[in-house]
C-alpha positions in Angstrom: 27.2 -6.3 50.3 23.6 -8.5 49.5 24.5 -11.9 48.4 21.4 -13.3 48.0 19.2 -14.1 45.6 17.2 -10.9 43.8 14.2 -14.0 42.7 13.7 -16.5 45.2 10.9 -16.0 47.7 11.1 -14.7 51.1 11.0 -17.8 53.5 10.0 -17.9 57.5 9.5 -21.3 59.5 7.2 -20.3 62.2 5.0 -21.6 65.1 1.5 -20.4 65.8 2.1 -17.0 68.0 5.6 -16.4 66.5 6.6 -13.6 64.6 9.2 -13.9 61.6 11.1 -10.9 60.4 13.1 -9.9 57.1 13.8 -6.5 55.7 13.4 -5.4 51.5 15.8 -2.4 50.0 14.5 0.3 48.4 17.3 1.1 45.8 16.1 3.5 42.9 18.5 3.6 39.5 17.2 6.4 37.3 14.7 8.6 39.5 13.6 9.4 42.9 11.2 7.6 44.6 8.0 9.2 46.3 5.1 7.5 48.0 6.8 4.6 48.1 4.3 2.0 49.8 4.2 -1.6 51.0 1.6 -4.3 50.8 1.0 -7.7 51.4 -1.5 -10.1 49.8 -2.9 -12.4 52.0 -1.2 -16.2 52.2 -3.1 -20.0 50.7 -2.0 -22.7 52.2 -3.1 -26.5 52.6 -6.6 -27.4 51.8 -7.8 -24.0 50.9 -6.9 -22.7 54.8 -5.8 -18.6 54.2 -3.6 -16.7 56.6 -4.9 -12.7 56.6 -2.9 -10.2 55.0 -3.6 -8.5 58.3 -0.9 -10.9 60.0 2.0 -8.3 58.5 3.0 -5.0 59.8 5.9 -3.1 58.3 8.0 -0.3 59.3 10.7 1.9 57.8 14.0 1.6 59.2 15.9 4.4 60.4 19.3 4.9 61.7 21.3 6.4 65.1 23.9 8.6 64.9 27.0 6.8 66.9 28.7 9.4 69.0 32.9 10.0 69.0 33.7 7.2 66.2 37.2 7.6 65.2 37.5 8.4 61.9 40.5 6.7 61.4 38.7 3.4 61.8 37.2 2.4 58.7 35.7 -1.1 60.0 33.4 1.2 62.8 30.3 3.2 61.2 29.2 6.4 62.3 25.1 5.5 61.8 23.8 2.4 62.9 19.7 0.6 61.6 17.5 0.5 64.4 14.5 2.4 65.2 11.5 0.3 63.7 9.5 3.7 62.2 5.8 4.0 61.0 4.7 2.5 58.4 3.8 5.5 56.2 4.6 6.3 52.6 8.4 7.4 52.6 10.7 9.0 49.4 14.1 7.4 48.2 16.4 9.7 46.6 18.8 8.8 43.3 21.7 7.5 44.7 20.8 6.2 48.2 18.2 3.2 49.6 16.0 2.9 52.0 15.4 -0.2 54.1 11.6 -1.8 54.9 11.4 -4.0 58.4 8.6 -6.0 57.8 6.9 -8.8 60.8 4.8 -11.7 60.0 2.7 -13.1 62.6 1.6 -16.6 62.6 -1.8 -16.9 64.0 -2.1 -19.7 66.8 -4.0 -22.7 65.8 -2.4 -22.9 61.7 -2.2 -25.9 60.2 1.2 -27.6 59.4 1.7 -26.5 55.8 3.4 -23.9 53.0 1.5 -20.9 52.9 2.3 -18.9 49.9 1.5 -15.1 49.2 3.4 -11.7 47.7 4.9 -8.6 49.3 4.9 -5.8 46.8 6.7 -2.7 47.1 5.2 0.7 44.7 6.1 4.1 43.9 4.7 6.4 40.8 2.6 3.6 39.5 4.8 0.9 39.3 5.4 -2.1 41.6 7.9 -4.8 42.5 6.5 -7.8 43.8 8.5 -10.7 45.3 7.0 -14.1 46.7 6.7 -15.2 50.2 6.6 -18.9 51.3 5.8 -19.3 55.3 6.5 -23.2 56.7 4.0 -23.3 59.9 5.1 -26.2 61.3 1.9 -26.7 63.2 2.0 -26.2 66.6 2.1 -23.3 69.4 3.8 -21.3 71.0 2.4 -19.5 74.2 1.7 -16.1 73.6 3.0 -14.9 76.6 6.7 -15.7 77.0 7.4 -18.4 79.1 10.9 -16.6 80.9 10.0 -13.0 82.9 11.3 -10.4 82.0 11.4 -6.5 82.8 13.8 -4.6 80.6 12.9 -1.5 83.2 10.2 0.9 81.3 10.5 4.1 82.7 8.8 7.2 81.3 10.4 10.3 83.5 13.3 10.7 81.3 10.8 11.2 78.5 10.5 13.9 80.0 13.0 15.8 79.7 12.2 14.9 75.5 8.4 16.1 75.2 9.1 18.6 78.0 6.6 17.9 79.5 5.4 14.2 79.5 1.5 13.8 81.0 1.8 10.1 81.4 -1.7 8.5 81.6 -2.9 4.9 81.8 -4.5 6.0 78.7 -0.7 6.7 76.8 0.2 3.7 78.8 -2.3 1.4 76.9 -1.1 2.3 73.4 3.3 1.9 74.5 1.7 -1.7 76.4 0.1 -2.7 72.9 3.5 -2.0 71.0 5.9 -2.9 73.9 4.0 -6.6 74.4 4.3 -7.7 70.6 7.8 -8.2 71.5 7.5 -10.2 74.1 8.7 -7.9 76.4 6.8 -7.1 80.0 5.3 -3.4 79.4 4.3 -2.5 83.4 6.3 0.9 84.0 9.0 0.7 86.5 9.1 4.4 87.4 8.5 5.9 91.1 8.4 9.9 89.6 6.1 9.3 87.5 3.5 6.8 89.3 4.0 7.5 93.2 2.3 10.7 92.9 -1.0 8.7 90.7 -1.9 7.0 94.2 -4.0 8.9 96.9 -3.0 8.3 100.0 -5.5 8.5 103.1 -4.8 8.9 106.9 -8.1 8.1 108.6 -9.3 9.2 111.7 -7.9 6.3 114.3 -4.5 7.2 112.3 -3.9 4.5 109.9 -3.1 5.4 106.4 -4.7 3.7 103.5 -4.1 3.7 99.6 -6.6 4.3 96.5 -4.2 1.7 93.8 -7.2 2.1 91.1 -4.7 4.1 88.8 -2.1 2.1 89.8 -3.9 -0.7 88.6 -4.9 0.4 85.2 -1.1 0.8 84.0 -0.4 -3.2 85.8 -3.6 -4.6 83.9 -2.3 -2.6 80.9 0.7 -4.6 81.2 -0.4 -8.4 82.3 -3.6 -8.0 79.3 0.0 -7.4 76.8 1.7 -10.5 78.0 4.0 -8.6 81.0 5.1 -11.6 83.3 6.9 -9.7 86.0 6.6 -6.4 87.9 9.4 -4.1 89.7 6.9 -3.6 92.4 9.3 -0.9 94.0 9.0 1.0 91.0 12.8 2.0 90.8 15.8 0.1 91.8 17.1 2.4 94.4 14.6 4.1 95.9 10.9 4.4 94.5 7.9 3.7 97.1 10.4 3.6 99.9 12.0 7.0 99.3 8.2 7.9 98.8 6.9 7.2 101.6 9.6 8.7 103.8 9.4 11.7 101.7 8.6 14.5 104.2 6.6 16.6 101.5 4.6 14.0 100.4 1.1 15.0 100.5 -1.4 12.8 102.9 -5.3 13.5 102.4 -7.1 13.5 105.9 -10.3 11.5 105.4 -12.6 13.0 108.1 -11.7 16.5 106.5 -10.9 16.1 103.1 -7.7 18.6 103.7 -4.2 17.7 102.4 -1.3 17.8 104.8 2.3 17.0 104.3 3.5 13.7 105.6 5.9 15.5 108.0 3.9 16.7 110.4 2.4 12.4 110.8 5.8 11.5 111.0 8.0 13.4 112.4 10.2 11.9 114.9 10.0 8.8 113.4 13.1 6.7 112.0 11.8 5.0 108.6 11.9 1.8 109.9 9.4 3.3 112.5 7.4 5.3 110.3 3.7 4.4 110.6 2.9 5.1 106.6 5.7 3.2 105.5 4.6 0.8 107.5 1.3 0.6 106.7 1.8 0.7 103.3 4.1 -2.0 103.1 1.3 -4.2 104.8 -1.5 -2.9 102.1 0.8 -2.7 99.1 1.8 -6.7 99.9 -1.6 -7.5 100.2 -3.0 -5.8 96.9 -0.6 -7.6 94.8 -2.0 -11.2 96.2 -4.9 -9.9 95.5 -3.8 -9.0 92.0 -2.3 -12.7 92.0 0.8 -11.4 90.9 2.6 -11.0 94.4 5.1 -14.3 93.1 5.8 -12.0 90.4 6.4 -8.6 91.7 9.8 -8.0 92.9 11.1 -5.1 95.4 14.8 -3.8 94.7 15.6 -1.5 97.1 19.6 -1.4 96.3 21.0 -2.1 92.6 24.1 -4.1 92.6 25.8 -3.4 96.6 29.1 -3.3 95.5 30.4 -1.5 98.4 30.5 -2.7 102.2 28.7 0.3 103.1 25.7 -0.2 100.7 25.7 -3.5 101.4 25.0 -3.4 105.1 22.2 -0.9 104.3 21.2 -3.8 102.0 21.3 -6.2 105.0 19.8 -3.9 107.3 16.1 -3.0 105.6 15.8 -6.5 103.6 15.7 -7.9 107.6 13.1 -5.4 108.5 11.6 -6.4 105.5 11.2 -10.2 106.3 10.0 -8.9 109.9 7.7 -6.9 108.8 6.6 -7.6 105.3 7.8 -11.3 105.2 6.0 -11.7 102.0 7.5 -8.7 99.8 9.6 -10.6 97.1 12.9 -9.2 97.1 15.5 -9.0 94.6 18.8 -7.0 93.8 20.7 -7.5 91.0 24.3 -8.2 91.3 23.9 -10.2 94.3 24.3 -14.2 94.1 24.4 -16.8 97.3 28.3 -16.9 97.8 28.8 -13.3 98.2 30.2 -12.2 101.5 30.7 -8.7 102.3 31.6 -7.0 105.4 31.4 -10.4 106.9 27.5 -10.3 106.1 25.9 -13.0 103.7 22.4 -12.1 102.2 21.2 -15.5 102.5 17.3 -15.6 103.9 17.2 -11.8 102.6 16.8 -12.8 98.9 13.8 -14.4 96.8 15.3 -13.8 93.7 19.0 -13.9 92.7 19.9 -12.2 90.2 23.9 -12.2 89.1 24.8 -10.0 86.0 25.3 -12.8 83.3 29.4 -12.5 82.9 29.6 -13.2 86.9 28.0 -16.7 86.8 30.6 -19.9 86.9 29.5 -23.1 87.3 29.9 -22.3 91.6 27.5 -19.9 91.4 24.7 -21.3 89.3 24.6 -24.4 90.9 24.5 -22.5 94.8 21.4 -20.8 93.0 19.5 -23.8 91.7 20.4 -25.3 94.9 18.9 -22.5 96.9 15.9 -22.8 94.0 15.2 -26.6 94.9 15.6 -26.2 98.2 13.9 -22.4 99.1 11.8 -22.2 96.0 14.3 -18.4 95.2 14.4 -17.5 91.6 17.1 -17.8 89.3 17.0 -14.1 87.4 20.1 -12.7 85.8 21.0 -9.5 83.6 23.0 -7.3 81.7 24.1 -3.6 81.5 27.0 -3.5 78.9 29.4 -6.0 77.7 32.6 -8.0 78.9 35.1 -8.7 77.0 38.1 -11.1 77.8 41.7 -11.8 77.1 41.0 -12.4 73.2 38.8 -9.9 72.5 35.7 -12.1 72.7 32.3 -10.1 73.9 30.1 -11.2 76.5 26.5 -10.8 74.5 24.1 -7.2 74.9 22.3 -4.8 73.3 25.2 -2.2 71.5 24.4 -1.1 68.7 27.8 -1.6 67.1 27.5 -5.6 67.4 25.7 -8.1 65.5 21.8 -8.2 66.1 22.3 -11.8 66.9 24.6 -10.5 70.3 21.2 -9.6 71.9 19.1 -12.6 70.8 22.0 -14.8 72.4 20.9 -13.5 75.9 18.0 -16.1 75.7 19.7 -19.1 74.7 21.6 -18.4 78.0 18.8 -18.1 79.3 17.7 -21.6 78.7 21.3 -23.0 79.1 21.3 -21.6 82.6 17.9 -22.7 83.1 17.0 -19.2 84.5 13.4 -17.7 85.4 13.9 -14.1 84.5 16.1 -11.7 82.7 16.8 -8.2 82.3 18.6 -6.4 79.6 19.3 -2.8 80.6 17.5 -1.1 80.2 14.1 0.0 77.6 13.9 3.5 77.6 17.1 5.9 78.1 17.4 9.1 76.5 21.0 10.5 75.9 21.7 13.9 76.9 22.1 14.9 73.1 18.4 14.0 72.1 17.2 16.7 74.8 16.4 19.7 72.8 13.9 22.7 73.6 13.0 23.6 70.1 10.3 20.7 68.9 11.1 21.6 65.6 14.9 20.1 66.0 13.5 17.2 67.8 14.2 13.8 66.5 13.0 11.8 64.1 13.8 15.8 62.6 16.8 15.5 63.7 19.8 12.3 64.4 18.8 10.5 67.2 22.4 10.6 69.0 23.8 7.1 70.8 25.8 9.6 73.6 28.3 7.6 73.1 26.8 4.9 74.9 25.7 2.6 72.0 22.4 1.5 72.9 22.8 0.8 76.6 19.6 1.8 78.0 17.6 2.4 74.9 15.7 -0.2 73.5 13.0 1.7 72.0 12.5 5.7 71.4 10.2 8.4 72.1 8.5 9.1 68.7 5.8 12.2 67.2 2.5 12.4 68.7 4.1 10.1 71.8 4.4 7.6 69.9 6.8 4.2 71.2 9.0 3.5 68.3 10.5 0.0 69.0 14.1 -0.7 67.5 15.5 -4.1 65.8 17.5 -4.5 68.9 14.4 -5.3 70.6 13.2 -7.3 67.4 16.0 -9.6 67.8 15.1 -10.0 71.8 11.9 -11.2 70.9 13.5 -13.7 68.5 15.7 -15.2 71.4 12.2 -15.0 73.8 10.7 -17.3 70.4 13.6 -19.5 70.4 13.6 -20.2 74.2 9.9 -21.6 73.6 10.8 -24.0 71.2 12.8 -25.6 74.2 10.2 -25.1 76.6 7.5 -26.5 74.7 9.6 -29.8 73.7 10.4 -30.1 77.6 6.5 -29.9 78.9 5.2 -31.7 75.5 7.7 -34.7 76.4 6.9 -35.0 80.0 3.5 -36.8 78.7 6.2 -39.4 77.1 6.0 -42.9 78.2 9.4 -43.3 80.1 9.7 -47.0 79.4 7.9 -47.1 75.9 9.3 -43.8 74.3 12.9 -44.5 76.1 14.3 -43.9 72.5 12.8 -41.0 71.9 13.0 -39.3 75.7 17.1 -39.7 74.8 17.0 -37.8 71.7 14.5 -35.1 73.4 16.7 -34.7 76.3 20.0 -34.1 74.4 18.2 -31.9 71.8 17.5 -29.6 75.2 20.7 -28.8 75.8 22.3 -26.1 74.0 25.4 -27.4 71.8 28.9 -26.1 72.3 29.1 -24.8 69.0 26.3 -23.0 69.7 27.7 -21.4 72.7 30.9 -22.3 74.3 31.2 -19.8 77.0 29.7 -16.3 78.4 32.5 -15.0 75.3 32.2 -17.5 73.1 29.1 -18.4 70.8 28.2 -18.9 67.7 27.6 -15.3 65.1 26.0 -17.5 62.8 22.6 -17.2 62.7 21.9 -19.8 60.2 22.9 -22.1 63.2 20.1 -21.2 65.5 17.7 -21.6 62.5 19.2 -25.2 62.3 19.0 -26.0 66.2 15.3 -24.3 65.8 14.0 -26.7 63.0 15.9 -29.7 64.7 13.3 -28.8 67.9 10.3 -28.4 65.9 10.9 -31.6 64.5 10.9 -33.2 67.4 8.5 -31.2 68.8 6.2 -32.4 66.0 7.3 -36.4 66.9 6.4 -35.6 70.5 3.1 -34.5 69.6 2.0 -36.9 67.1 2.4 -39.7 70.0 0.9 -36.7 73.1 -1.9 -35.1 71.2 -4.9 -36.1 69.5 -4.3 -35.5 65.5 -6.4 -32.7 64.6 -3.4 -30.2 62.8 -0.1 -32.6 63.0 -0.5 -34.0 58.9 1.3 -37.2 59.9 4.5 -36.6 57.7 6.8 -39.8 58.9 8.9 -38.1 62.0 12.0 -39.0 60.1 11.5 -37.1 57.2 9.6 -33.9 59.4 12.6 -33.5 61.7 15.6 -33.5 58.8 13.5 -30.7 56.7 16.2 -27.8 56.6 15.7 -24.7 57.9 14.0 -21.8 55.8 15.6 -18.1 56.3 14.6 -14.9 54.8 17.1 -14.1 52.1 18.1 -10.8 54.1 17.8 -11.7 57.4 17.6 -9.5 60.4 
């Protein structure tokens, strides 16, 4: 049940480049509601400065059907709010309500001030207005997140929904556009449906050669909306390697212009042998330096080697790999410096770590930073459902049954852990129950179903017209990306500190970068509360805004005493995400 006020305005603290969220409800009393709409006015703030009207977007919320809930248990709900739907005039029947998402953007480069405007909400010629207030506090934060990420984007289960999908860097260009105003990197990791986009060429001395120029459209698609890594395999298990020892591959023969399987140039050969794979490992290495994103690209070849048997496989073709294609950054989640399997270690075979996040103890992430300072490997991590332990306490993700806060929380890990990439699992999963042949009975005409796996692997949802409807799940993610800026952009501004003459002030900095224990505790323990991370946010602008009015020249910073900047208390939306 709302608690909140029905008259005060709507309030968001924000940097430039952050987003702020809150939702309205629709609730009619006498009549039904049609063409309901929502607009915006635009925002004055200080010294005649406007924010645009333009800096909103809203979108009606809709709900997923949550499959094999026991009816017996009246604290679980059968639908759950998530997908973040168009924003198009919408009806509200007597009796039942209807619930607006709406996003705010901040532009970069607003000054420090209360900008003021009105979202109104209209339906048969008469309209509800309610205030907004919006603190910028004056600074920026990078538009493109400061942690990669790759929440795996793959389209060839979309498939099996639009029956059939024609994925084109065209279609790409629009899911990028949606996909990167969360933060999120939008690149596609998905073998099926890009393998087959690049040409490949066997000229006339017998080397084979690669046309990437689609390829390249969907990576710049990505890196123009803010993607910051790359899943250069394309798959986690087998992508360009399965490709290119994929018998019935077709090979185009320069001199003649005639297409021949790849069998019959490589038959006989092992894979390790195999003069294509080979040669595109050497070209596909290169292109990405030349792309200047080979530091970012990673090559998983085998997801989580749990058993010894995978796990030698593992050993075996990451060493051919560092013979052959020393420069390939490779990666394999589930695998951290102290394993040992089979008597093998995969030390020298990794340039990325990446343990889920409920395996890491305090062994294990300092053996990676050590291997970090030492090797220059990256710290990433993941996760692909939850953990619980002896209490009942849940190890944070993306279900749709938890609190939206449980997948924001996966960033402030993030920071504690000091990590340089994460993965929740995964972006774009269909359940087998949203496969249906009629388009007619297709969702959004029909409940989206949760399989019974409650949101693991969906993120965001195949919509009309191949449309990419994004979900609050992924809303709250970009939160947590936000909030992990805050403490990177107090850590570089303070490094322009004067060690001995801001001594004072480099103490408070340094303690306000860790993450308090009441904040979180443990992998199971931290805090539900999201006024509590609106408090540890305002306490770092604060000092973010100290740190700057010593660091940078005065042209937005108003010069509001520090004292009385950083003890300002947080502002929330009255109904918070």
């Amino acid at each position: 049940m709302y608690r909140g006020s029905l008259t005060d305005p709507v309030r968001l603290a924000l940097a430039g480049n952050e987003y702020g969220s809150f939702q309205l409800v629709v609730a009619p009393f006498w009549k039904d509601l049609q063409d309901v709409s929502v607009s915006f006015s635009q925002l004055k703030g200080p010294r005649g400065t406007v924010v645009s009207a333009d800096s909103y977007r809203w979108s009606r919320v809709d709900y997923v059907r949550l499959k094999g809930i026991d009816p017996r248990d009246f604290s679980a709900r059968a639908y759950e709010p998530d997908p973040l739907m168009p924003a198009d005039p919408f009806a509200v029947p007597t009796g039942e309500v209807r619930a607006v998402w709406v996003d705010f953007l901040l532009p970069p480069g607003t000054p420090e001030g209360i900008y003021r405007g009105t979202v109104s909400v209209a339906s048969g010629g008469q309209t509800v207005t309610r205030k907004v207030e919006v603190r910028a506090y004056g600074f920026d934060i990078p538009k493109k997140s400061s942690l990669e990420t790759d929440f795996w984007f793959s389209l060839y289960q979309w498939n099996w929904f639009y029956k059939p999908l024609n994925y084109t860097p065209e279609l790409h260009a629009r899911h990028a556009e949606v996909i990167g105003r969360y933060r999120v990197s939008s690149i596609p990791n998905d073998w099926i449906t890009l393998c087959p986009q690049v040409p490949i060429y066997v000229e006339p001395e017998g080397k084979f050669t690669f046309d990437w120029t689609t390829l390249d459209k969907y990576i710049q698609n990505g890196l123009k909306n803010g993607s910051t890594a790359f899943w250069s395999a394309l798959s986690c298990n087998s992508g360009w390697t399965a490709w290119m020892n994929n018998p019935n591959v077709q090979v185009t023969e320069r001199a003649t212009g005639k297409k021949v399987p790849l069998k019959k140039l490589i038959e006989g050969k092992s894979q390790y042998e195999n003069p294509a794979y080979r040669d595109f490992l050497t070209a596909y290495v290169q292109h990405l330096k030349d792309l200047g994103i080979n530091d970012i690209s990673y090559y998983e070849l085998f997801d989580e080697p749990n058993d010894n048997s995978r796990w030698l496989q593992m050993i075996e073709h990451h060493t051919f790999f560092k013979q052959f294609a020393p420069d390939l950054q490779l990666l394999c989640y589930g695998i951290d410096p102290l394993q040992l399997k089979a008597g093998k270690s995969a030390i020298g075979l990794i340039d990325a770590w990446a343990p889920h996040l409920t395996y890491i103890d305090g062994a294990v992430d300092k053996a990676i930073k050590e291997r970090r300072e030492k090797y220059g490997e990256k710290y990433w991590s993941y996760t692909c459902g939850e953990h619980r332990d002896k209490d009942g306490n849940y190890s944070p993700y993306c279900r749709y049954d938890r609190p939206y806060i449980s997948t924001r929380m996966h960033f402030w890990f993030a920071w504690h852990y000091q990590m340089d990439g994460f993965l929740i699992f995964a972006m774009s999963g269909l359940p087998d129950e949203n496969k249906k042949d009629n388009p007619a009975e297709r969702w959004p005409n029909s409940d989206w179903s949760d399989g019974g796996y409650r949101g693991c692997g969906t993120l965001v949802y195949p919509g009309p017209d191949y449309q990419l409807i994004p979900g609050m799940r992924l809303a709250n993610a970009r939160e947590g990306l936000e909030d992990y800026e805050y403490f990177a952009v107090l850590k570089k501004s303070a490094e322009l500190l004067d060690p001995a003459q801001d001594a004072a002030l480099l103490a408070e900095v340094n303690k306000a970068l860790e993450v308090d224990k009441d904040i979180l505790s443990s992998m199971h323990v931290w805090t539900k509360d999201r006024s509590r991370l609106e408090q540890k946010r305002a306490e770092l602008a604060g000092l973010i805004r100290e740190v700057m009015s010593i660091t940078v020249p005065q042209k937005r910073l108003t010069g509001i005493p520090a004292s009385s900047r950083r003890r300002e208390p947080p502002l929330c939306a009255p109904a918070s995400p």
